[in-house]
Legacy VTK file of the C-alpha trace (Angstrom):
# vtk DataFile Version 3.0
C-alpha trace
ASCII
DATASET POLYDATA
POINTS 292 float
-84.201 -59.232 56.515
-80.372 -59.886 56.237
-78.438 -57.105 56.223
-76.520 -56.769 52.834
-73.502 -54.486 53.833
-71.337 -56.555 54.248
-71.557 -57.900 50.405
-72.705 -54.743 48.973
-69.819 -54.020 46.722
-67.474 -51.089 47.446
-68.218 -47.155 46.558
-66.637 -46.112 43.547
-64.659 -43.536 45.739
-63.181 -46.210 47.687
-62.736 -48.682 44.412
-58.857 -49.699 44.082
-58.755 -52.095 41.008
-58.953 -50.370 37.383
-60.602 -52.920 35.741
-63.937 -52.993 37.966
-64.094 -49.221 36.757
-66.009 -47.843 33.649
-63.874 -45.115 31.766
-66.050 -42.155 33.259
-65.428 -43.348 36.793
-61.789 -43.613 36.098
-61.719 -40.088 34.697
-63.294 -39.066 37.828
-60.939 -40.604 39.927
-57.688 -38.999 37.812
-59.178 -35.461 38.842
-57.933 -36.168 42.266
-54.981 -38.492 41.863
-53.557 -39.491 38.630
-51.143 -42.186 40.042
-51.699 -46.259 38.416
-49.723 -49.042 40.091
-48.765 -51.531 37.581
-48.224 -55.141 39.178
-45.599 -57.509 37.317
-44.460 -60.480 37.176
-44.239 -64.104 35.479
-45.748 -67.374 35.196
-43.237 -70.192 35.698
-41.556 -72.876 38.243
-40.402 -71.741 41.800
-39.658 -75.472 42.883
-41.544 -77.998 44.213
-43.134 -75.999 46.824
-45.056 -72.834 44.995
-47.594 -72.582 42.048
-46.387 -71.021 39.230
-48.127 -67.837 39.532
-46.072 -67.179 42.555
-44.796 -63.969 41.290
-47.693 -62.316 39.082
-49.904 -63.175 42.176
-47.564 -61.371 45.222
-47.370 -58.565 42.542
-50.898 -58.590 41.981
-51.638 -58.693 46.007
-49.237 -56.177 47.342
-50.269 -53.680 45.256
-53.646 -54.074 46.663
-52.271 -54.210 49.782
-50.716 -50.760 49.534
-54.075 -49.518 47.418
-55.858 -50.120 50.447
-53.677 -48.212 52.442
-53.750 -45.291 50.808
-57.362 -45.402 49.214
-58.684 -42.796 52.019
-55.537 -39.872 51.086
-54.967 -40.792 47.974
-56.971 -43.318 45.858
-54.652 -44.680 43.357
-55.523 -47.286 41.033
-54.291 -50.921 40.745
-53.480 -51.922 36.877
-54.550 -55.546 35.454
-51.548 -57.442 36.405
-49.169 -58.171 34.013
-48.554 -62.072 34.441
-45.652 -63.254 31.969
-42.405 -61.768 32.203
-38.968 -62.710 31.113
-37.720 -66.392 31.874
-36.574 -69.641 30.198
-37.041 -72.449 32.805
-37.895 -74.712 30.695
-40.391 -76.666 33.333
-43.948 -77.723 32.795
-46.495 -74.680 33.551
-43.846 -71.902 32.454
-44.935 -69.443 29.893
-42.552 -66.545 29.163
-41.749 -63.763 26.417
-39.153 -62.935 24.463
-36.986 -59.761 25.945
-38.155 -57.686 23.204
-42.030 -58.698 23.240
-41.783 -57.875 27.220
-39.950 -54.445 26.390
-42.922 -53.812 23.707
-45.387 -55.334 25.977
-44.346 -52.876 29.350
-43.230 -49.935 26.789
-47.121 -49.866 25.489
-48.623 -50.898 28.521
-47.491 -47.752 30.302
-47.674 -45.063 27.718
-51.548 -46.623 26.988
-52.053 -45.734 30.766
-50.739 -41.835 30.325
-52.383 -41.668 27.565
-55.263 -42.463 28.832
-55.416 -39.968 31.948
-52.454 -40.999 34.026
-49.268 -38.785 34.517
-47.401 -41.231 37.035
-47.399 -45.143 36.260
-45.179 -47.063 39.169
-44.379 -50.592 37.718
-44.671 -53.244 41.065
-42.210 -55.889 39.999
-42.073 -59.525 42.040
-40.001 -61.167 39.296
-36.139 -60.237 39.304
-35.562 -61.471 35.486
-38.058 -58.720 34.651
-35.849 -56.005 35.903
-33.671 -54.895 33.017
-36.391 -54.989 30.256
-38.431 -52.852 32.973
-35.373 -50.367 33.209
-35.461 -50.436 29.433
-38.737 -49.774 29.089
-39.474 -47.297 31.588
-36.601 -44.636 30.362
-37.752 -44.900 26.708
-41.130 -44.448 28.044
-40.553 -41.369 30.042
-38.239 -39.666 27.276
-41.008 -40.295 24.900
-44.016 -38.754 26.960
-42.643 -37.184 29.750
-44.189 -38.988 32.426
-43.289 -40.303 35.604
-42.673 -44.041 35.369
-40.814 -45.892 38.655
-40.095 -48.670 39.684
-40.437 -50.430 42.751
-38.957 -54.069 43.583
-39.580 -55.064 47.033
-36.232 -57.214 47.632
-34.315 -54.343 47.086
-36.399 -52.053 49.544
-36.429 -54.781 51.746
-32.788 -55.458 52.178
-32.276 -53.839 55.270
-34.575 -56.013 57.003
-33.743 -58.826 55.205
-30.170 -59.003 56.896
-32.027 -59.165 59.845
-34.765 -61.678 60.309
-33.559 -64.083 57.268
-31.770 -67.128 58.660
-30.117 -68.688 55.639
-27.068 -67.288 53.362
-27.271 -64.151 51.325
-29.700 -62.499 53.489
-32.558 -64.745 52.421
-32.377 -64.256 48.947
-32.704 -66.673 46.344
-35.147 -67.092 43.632
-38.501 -69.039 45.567
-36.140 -69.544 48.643
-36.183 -68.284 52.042
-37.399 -64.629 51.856
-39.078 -64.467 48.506
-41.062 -67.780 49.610
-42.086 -65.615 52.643
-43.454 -62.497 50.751
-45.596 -64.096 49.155
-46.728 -66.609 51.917
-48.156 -63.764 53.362
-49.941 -62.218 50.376
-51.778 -65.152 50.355
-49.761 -68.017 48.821
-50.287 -71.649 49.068
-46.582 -72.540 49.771
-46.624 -76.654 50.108
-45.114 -76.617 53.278
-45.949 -80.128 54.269
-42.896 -81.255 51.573
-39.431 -81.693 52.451
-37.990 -79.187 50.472
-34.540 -79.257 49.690
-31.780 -77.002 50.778
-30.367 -75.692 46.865
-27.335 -73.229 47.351
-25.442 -72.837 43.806
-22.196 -74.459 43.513
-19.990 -71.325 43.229
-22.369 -68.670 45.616
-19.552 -66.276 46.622
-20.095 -64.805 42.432
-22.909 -63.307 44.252
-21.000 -61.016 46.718
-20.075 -58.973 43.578
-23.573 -57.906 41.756
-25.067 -54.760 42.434
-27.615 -56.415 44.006
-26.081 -58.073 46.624
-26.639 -56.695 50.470
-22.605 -56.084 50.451
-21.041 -56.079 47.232
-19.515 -53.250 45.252
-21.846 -52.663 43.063
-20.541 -54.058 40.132
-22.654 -54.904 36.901
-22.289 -58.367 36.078
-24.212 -60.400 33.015
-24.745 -63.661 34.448
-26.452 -66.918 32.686
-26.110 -68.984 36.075
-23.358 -70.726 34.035
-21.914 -72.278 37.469
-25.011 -73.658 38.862
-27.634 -74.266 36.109
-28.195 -77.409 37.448
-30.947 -76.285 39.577
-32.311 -74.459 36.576
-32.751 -77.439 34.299
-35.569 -80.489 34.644
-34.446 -83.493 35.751
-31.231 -82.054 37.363
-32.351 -79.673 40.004
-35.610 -78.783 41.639
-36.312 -75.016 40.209
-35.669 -73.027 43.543
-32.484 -71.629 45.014
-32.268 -70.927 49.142
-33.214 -72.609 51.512
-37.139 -72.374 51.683
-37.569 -74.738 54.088
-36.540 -71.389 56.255
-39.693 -69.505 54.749
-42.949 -68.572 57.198
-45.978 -66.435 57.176
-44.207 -64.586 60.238
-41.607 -63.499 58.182
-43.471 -62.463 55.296
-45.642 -60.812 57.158
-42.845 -58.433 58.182
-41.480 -57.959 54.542
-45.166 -56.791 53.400
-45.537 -54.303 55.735
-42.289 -52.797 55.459
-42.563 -52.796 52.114
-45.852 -51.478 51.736
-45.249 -48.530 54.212
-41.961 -47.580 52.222
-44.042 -47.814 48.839
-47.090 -45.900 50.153
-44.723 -43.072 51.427
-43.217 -42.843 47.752
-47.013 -42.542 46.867
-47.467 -39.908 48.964
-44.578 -38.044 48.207
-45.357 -37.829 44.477
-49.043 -36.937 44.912
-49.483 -33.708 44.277
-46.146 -33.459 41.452
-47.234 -31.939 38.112
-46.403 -33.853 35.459
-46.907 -32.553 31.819
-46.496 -34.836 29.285
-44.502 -33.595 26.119
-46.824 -31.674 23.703
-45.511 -33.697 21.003
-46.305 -36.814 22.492
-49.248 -38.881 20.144
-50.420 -42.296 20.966
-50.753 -43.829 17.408
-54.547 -45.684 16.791
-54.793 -48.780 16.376
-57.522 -50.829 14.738
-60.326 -52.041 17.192
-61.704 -55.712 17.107
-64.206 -54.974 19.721
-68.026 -55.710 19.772
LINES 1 293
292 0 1 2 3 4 5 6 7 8 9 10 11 12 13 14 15 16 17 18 19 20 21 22 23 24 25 26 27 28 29 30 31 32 33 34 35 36 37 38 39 40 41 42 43 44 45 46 47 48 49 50 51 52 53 54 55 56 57 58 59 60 61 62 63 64 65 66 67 68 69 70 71 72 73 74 75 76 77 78 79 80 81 82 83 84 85 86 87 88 89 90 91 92 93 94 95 96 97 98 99 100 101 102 103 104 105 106 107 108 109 110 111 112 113 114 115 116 117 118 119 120 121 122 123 124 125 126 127 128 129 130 131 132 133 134 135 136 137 138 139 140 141 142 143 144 145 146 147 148 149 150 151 152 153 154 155 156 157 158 159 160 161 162 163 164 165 166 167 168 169 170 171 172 173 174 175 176 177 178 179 180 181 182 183 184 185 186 187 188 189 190 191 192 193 194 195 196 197 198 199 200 201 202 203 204 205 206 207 208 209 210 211 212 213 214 215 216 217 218 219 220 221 222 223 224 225 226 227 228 229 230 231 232 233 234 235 236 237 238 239 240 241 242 243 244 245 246 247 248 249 250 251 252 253 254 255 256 257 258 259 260 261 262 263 264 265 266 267 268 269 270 271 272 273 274 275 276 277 278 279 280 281 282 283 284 285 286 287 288 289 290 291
């Protein structure tokens, strides 16, 4: 007789992904913790050396990552990812929204989740372009319903550690380079390693000392089209990536996750047992059902 634990499929109690979940056994589960992470990200071009789901996949995988880690204390929930996001590479494979169909998309998305049980939706983003419609969102979301909505981005968490274990310029950074190329090699990513990738810095990089992202800068706000360097944005001019990925390694990412993961979990923790009330006047409107 084999022995079937090892494929039996999980205990509800120890379940971490909403969607393998009937409504009663999510109800169940809100009793005892009513936090949902949300992954996000896009579908489009990171270069010759990454898939195009690079970022809704390390979204989708970290949060399990983390789901795991806290499924014994806690048992949060892992939202269907949300795969397209803001962008307009305009490379074979992309497929992006509209900023106002993503702000309508993550706006309904999260107030469907409190409605439906939740008090505390954190939004796990892996694509930067998503960032401001996610701000957007969130805060007309939380004035509407007064729930908790956060955001977590893991290059900004990261940062720290980035200055230290990143070997190329801007501590790694770079959109599919050195340290986002990492992250997600070790979610699970098959990064096509066995090409030469090229080196891509933009033509004018010391712009980037100056946003309030940057790992030194003053914090300044700056709206910025990449109208120095689109080059390396546009087909047939440059290869989709910017870094130096040919710097990226499991190793490396491995590092990321975990800090990452351990600084997200402790958020998780620390909101646990906050009680949220949604306004009273806060209705979710019904909409027409096209169901079987």
């Amino acid at each position: 007789m084999s022995d079937q634990s090892t494929s039996a499929p999980p205990t509800i109690g120890k379940e971490i992904m909403l969607e393998r979940m009937t409504w009663p056994e999510i109800a169940e589960r809100q009793k005892t913790c009513d936090i949902v992470l949300v992954p996000v990200g896009s579908n489009e071009q990171h270069g010759p050396h990454l898939p195009v789901c690079d970022d809704w996949l390390a979204a989708l995988e970290f949060c399990r990552v983390v789901a795991r880690q806290v499924v014994d204390d806690l048992g949060c929930l892992v939202a269907p990812v949300i795969a397209f996001g803001l962008t307009g590479y305009r490379y074979p494979g992309t497929i992006g929204f509209s900023r106002e169909t993503v702000i309508r998309m993550y706006k309904e998305i999260s107030t469907q989740l409190l409605a439906g049980g939740f008090r505390k939706v954190v939004l796990v983003n892996c694509h930067g372009g998503n960032t401001l419609p996610l701000k957007v969102a969130m805060n007309e979301v939380a004035a509407e319903t007064g729930g908790l909505v956060a955001l977590f981005q893991w290059w900004e968490v990261a940062r720290p550690l980035m200055r230290q274990i990143m070997e190329g310029p801007n501590a790694g950074e770079g959109h599919g380079g050195e340290a986002p190329a990492s992250f997600s090699w070790a979610l699970g990513q098959k990064v096509r390693d066995h090409l030469r990738i090229p080196v891509n810095v933009p033509r004018h990089p010391a712009l980037r000392d100056f946003f309030a992202s940057s790992t030194a800068g003053p914090g300044l706000t700056v709206a910025y089209t990449h109208y120095t360097d689109r080059d390396w944005l546009t087909p047939g001019q440059g290869p989709g990536h910017m870094g130096n990925a040919a710097l990226a390694s499991p190793e490396k990412g491995r590092l990321l996750v975990e800090y990452c993961s351990a600084e997200l979990a402790r958020f998780l923790r620390a909101i646990k047992d906050l009680d949220v009330q949604l306004d009273p006047a806060f209705t979710m409107p019904v909409r027409g059902h096209g169901g079987h």
